[in-house]
N, C-alpha and C positions, 0 to 999 in steps of 0.2 A: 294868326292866333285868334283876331276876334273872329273869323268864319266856325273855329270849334267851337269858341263858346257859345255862335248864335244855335249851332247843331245842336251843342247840348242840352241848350236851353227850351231848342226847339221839342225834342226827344222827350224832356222831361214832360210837356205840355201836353203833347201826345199822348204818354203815358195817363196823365192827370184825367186827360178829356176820355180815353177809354176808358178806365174805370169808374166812371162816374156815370157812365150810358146805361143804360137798364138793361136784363139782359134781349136776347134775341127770341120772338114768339115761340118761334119755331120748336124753341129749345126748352121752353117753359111748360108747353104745352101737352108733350111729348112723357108719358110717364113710362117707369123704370118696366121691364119686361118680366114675367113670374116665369123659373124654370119651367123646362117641359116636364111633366109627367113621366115616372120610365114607363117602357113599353113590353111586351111579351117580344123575346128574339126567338127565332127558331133555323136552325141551319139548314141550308140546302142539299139535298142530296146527293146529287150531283158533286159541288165541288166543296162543300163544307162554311162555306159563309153564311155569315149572322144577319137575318136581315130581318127587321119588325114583323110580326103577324100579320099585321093589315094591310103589309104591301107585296108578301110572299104571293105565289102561285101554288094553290092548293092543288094536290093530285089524288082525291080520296085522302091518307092520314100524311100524307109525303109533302115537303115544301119546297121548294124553287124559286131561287134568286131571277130569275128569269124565265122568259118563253123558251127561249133556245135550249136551256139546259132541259126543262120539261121535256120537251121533244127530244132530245136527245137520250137521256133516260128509260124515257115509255117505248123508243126504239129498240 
């Protein structure tokens, strides 16, 4: 019986001593993130996926989720 109570007493202490720490730099430091921006999506020809402007594969007015589909297409 007294080992629970030194546990609880310990637990409580514990408790005490961590809320009382300041918090962690890391954490402090660290400011909250701003949404992205939306983006222009444009589908691939080929198989119909959406994928941002600026990371398509332009074919003249045609867009491509990939190399492979491009070439496949212009085939």
């Amino acid at each position: 019986m007294k080992y629970l109570v030194l546990l609880v007493v310990l637990a409580v202490a514990v408790g005490i001593w961590r809320s009382r720490r300041p918090p962690v730099s890391g954490a402090a430091k660290t400011a909250p993130r701003s949404p992205a921006l939306p983006q222009d999506m444009v589908a691939c020809d080929y198989c119909g996926v959406h994928v941002p402007r600026v990371e398509a594969l332009m074919l003249g007015q045609r867009a491509y989720c990939c190399a492979e589909h491009r070439r496949q297409h212009s085939a």
